[in-house]
Every structure is written in structure tokens, then in C-alpha cells.
MMTF fields as JSON, N, C-alpha, C and O atoms, coordinates in Angstrom:
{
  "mmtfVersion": "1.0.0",
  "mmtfProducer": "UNKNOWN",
  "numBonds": 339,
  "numAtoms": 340,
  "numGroups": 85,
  "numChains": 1,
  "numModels": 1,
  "chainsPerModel": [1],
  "groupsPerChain": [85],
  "chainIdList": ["A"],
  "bondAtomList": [4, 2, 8, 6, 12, 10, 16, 14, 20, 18, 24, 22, 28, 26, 32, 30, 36, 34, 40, 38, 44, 42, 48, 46, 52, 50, 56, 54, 60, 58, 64, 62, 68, 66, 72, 70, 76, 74, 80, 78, 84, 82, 88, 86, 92, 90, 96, 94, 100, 98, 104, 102, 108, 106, 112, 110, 116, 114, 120, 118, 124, 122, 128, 126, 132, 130, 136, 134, 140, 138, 144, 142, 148, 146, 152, 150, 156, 154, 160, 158, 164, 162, 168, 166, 172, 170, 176, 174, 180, 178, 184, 182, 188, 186, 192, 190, 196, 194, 200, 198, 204, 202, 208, 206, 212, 210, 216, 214, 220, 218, 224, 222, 228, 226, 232, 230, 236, 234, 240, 238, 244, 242, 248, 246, 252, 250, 256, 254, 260, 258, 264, 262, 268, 266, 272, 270, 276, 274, 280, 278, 284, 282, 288, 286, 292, 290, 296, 294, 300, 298, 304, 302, 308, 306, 312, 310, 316, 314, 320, 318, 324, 322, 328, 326, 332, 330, 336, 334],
  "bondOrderList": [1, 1, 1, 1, 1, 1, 1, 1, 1, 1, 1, 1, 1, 1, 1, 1, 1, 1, 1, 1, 1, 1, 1, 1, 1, 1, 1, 1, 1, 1, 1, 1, 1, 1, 1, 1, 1, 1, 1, 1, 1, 1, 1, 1, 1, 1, 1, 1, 1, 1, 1, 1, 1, 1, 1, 1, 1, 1, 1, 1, 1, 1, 1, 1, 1, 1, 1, 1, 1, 1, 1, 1, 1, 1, 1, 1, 1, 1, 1, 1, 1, 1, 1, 1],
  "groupList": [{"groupName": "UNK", "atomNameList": ["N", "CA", "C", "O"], "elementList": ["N", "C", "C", "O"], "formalChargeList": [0, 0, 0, 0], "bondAtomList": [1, 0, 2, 1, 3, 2], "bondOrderList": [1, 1, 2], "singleLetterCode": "X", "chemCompType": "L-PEPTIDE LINKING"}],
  "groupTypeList": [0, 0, 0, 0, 0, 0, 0, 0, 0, 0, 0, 0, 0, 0, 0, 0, 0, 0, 0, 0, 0, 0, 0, 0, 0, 0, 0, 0, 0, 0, 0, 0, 0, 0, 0, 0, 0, 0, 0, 0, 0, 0, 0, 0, 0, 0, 0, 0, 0, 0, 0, 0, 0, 0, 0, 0, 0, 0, 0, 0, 0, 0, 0, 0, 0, 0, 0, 0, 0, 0, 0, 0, 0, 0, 0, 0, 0, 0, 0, 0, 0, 0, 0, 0, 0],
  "groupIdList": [1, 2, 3, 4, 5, 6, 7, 8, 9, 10, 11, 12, 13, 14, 15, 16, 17, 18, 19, 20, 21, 22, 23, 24, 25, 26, 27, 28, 29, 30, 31, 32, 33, 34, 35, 36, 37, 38, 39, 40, 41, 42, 43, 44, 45, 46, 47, 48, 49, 50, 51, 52, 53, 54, 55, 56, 57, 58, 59, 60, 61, 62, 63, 64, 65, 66, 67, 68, 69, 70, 71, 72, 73, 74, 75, 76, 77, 78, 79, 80, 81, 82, 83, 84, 85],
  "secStructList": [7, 7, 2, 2, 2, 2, 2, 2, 2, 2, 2, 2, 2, 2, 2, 2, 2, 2, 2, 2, 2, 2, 2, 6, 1, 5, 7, 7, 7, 7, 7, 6, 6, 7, 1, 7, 7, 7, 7, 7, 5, 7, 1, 1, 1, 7, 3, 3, 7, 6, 6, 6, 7, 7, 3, 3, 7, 1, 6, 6, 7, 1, 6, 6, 6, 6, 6, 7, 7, 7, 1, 7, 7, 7, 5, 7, 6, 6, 1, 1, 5, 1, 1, 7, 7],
  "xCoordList": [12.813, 11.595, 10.423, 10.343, 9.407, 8.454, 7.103, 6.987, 6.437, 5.415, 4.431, 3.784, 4.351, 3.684, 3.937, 3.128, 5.352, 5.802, 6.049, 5.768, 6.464, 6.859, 4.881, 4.664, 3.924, 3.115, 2.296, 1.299, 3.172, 2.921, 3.599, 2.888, 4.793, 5.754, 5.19, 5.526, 4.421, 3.98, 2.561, 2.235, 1.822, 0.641, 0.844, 0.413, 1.93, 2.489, 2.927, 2.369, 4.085, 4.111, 2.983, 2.585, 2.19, 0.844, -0.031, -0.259, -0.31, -0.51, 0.226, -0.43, 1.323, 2.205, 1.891, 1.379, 2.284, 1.883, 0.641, 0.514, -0.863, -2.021, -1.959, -2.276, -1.579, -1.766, -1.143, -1.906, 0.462, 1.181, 0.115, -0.08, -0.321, -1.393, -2.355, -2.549, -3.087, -3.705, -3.732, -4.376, -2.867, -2.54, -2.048, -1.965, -1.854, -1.281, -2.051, -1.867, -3.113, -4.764, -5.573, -6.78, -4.836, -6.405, -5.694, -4.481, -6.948, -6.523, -5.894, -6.361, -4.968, -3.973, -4.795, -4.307, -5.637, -6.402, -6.336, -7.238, -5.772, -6.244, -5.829, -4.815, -7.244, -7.581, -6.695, -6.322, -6.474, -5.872, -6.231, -7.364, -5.52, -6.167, -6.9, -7.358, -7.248, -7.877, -7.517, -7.005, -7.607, -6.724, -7.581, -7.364, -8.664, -9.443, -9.13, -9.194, -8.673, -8.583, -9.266, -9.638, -9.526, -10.085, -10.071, -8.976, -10.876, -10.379, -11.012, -11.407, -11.078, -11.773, -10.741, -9.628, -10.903, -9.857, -10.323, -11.248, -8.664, -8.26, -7.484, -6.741, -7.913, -7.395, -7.644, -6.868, -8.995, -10.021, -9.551, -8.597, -10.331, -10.349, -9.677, -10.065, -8.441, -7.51, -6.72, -6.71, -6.078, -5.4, -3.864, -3.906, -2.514, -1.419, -1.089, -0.732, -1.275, -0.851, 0.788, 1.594, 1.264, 2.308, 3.444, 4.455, 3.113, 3.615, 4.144, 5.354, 3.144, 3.64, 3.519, 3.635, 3.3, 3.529, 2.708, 3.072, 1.562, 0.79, -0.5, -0.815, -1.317, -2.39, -3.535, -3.59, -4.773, -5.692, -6.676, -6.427, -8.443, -9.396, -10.02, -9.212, -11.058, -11.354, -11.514, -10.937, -12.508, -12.835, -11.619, -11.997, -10.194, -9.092, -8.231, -7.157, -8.533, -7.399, -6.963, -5.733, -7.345, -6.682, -5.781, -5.854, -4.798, -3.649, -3.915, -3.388, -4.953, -5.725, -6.592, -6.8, -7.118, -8.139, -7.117, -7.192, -6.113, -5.4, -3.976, -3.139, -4.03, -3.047, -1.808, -1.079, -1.151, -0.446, -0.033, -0.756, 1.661, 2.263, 2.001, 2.622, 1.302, 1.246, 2.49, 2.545, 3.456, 4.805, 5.142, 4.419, 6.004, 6.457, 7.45, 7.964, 7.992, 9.135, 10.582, 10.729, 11.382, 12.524, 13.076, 13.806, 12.523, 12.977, 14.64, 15.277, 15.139, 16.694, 16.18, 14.965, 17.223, 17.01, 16.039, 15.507, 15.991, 14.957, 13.386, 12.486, 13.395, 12.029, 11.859, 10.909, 12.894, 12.323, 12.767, 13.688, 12.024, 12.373, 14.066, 14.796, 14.456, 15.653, 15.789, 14.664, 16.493, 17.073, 16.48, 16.814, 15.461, 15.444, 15.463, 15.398, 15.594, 16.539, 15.675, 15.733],
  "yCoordList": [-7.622, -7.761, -7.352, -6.168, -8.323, -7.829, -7.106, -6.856, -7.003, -5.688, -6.669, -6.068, -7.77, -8.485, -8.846, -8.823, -9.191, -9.25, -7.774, -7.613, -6.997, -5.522, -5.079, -4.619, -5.343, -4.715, -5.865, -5.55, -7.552, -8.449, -7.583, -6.702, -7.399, -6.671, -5.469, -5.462, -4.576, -3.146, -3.74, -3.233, -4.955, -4.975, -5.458, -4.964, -6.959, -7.113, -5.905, -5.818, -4.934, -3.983, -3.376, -3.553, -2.396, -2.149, -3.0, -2.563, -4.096, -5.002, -5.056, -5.303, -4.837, -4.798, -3.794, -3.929, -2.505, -0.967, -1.061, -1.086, -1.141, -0.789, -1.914, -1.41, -3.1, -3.88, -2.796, -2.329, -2.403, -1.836, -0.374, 0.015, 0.129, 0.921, 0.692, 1.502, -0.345, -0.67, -0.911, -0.349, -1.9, -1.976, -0.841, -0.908, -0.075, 1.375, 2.358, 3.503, 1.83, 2.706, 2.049, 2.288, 0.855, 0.325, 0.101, -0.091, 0.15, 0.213, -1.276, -2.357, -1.155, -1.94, -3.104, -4.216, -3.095, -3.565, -4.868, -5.244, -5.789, -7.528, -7.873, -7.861, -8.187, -8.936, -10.176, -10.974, -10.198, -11.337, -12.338, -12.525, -13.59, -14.62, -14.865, -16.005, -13.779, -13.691, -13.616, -12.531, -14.512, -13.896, -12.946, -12.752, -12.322, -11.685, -10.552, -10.56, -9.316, -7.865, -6.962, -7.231, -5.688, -4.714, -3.99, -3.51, -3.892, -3.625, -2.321, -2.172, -1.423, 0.212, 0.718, 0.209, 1.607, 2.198, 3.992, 4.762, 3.708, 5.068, 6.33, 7.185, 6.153, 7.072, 8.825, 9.771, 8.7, 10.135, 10.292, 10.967, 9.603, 9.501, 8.184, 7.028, 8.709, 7.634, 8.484, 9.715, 7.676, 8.131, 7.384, 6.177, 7.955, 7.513, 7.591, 8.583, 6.067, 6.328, 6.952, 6.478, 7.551, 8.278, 7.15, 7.538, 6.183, 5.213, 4.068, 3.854, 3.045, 2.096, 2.397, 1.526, 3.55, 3.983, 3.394, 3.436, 2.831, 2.673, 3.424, 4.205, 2.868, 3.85, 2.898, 1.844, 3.553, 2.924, 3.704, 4.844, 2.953, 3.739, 4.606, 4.921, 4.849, 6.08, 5.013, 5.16, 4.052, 3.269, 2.296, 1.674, 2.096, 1.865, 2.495, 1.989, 4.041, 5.056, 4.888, 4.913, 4.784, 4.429, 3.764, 2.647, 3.99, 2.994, 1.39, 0.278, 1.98, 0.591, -0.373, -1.52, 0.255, -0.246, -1.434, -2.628, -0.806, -1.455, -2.399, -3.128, -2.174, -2.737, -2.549, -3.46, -0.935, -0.305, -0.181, -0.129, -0.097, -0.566, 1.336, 1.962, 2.083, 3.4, 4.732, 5.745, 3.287, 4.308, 5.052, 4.791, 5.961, 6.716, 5.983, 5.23, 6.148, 5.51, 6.395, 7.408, 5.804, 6.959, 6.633, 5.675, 7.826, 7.885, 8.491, 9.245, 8.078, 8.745, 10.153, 10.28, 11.42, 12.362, 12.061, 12.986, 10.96, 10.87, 10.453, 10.283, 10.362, 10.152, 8.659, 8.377, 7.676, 6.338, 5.723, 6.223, 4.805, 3.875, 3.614, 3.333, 3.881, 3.416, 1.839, 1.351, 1.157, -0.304, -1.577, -2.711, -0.601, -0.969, -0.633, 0.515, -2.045, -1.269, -2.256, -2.344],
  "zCoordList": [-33.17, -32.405, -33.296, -33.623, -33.761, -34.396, -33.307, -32.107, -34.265, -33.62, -32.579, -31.722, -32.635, -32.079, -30.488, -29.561, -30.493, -29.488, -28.728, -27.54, -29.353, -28.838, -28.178, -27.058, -29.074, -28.154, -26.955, -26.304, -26.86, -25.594, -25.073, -24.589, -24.927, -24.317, -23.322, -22.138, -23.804, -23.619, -22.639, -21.565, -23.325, -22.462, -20.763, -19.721, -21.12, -19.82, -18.686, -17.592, -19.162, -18.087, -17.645, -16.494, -18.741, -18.567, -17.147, -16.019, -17.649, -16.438, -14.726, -13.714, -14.751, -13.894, -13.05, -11.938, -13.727, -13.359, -12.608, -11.383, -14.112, -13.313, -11.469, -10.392, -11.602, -10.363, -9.188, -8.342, -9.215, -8.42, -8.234, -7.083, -9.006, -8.746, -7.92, -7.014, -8.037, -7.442, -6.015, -5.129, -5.974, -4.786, -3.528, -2.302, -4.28, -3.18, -3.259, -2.845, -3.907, -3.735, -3.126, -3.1, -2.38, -1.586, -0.484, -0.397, 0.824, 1.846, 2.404, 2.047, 3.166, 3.765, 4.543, 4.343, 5.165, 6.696, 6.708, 5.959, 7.141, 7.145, 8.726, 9.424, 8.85, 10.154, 10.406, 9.547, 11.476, 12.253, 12.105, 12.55, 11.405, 11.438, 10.365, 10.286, 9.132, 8.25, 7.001, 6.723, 5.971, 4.36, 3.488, 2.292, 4.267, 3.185, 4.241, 5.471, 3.095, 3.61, 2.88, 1.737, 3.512, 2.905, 1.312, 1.019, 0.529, -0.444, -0.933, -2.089, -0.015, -0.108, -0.85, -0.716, -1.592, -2.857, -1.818, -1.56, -1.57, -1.008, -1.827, -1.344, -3.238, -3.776, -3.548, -3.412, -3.584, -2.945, -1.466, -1.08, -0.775, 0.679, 1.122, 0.952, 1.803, 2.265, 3.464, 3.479, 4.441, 5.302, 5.36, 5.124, 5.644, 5.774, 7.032, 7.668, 7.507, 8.906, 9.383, 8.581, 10.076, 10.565, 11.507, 12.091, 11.469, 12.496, 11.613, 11.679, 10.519, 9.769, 8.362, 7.5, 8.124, 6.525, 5.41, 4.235, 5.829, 4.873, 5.108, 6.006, 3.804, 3.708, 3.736, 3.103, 4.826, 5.131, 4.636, 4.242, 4.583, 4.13, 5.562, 6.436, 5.673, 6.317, 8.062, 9.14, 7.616, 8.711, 9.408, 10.401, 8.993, 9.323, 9.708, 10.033, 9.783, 9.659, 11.409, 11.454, 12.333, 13.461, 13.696, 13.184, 14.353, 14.602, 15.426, 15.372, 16.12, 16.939, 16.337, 16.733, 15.256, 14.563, 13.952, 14.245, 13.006, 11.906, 12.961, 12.427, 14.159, 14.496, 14.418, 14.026, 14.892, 14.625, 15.796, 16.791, 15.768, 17.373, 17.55, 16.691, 18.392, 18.635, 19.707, 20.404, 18.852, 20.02, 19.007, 18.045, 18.757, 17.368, 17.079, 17.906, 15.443, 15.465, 15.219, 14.534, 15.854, 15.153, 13.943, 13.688, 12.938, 11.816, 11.269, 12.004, 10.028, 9.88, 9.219, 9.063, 8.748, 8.268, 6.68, 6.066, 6.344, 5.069, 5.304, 4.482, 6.617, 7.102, 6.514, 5.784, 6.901, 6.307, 8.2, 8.847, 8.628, 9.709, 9.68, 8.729, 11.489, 11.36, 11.41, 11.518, 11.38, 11.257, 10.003, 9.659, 9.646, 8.221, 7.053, 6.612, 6.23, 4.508, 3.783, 2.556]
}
């Protein structure tokens, strides 16, 4: 493997990472009916909702707001949702 390819190699993941970063620093919110969603960067100020496990910005943080079924869910002993994998 020359050095050329080894550092495509390194920039691609790089790329990969910062996106997956990204994405789990910005808030979740997309309207009904809508393909454009919120893109407030909740890294500072962000909220994790307790119900669907993602993270919204300050003005989404409601379960009603974001469209969050507001029953609790029953979780297994790892705190992940039961019946899904």
C-alpha cells in the first residue's frame, strides 16, 4: 500500500466519523410530511428524550413537540427498548 492511497484511506474514514458526529450532534426534529429537518447542533445545549432515545435541541425537547408516543417504554436490564434489536 503506498502512502497515497494509505492517506485516501485515512481521509475517507475521517469523513465518515466527522458525518456520524455530526449527525448525533444535531437535533433529531422532522416535521410531518416534510424532508427538511432541524439542524440545531445540540452538542452544548441538547436534550435526550427519555421515551425515543434521541436527542433534540432545546425548542424540540418535548415529547409532543417532536412527536413522541408519551407512554413509557419498558426497557430490558440494559436500558435498551424491549422487542427491539
Amino acid at each position: 500500500m503506498s502512502s497515497e492511497e494509505c492517506a485516501e484511506e485515512v481521509d475517507e474514514e475521517e469523513i465518515l466519523l466527522n458525518s456520524v458526529i455530526k449527525e448525533t450532534w444535531t437535533c433529531h426534529f422532522t416535521p410531518k410530511g416534510s424532508p427538511i429537518s432541524c439542524k440545531e447542533d445540540t452538542k452544548v445545549v441538547g436534550h435526550d428524550c427519555k421515551y425515543c432515545r434521541l436527542r433534540f435541541c432545546i425548542k424540540h425537547r418535548a415529547p409532543e413537540t417532536h412527536g413522541c408516543n408519551p407512554k413509557p417504554v419498558k426497557l430490558t436490564k440494559h436500558g435498551r427498548p424491549k422487542g427491539k434489536k
